[in-house]
C-alpha positions in Angstrom: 0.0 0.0 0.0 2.7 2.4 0.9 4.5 1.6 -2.4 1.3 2.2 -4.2 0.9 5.7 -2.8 4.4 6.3 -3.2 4.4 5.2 -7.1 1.1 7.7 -7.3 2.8 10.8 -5.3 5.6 10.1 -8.6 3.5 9.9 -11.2 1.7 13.0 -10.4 5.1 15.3 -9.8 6.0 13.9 -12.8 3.0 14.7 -14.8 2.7 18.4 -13.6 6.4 18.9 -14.5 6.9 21.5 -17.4 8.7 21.0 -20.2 11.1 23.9 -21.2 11.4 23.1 -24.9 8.2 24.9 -26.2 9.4 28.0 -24.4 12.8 27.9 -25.5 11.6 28.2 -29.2 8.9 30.6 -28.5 12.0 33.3 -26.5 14.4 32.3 -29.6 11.4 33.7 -31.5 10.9 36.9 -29.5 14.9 37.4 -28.9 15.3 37.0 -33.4 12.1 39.4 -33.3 13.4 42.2 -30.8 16.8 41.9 -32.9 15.2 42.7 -35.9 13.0 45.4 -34.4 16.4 46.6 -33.0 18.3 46.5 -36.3 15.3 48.0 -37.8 15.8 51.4 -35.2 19.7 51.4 -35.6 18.7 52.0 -39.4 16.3 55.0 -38.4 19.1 56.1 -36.2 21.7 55.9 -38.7 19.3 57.9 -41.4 18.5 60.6 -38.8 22.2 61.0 -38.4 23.2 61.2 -42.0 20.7 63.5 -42.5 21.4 66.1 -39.5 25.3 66.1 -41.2 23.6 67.1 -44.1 21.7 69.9 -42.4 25.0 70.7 -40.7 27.2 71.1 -43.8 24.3 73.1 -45.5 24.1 75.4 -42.6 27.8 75.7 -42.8 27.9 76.4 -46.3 24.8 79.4 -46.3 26.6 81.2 -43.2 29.9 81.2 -45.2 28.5 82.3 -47.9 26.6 85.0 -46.3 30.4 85.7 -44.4 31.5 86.3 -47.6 28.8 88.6 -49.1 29.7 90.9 -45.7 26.3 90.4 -44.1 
């Protein structure tokens, strides 16, 4: 009898274990997801960039060229 109860107590830890592997895919999912959201935001970053040495050199280029017309 005490074997039974034993053998029962085990099989039912044993069924209400969880298995990992289902949420290891689903976080390699969401870790190759927030990467490409993350690559997607170091492009917009990049862009902005670029672009604010473009307003830069611009704005360097009109205040020499108003330097040079003495105003």
């Amino acid at each position: 009898m005490k074997n039974l109860l034993i053998l029962l107590a085990l099989l039912t830890l044993a069924a209400c274990g969880s298995d990992d592997a289902p949420q290891k895919k689903e976080t390699a999912k969401q870790s190759a997801t927030k990467e490409h959201m993350l690559s997607d935001q170091e492009k917009m970053i990049q862009k902005a960039k670029e672009a604010e040495d473009r307003i830069k050199e611009a704005d360097e280029k009109r205040r020499k060229a108003l330097k040079e017309q003495g105003g």
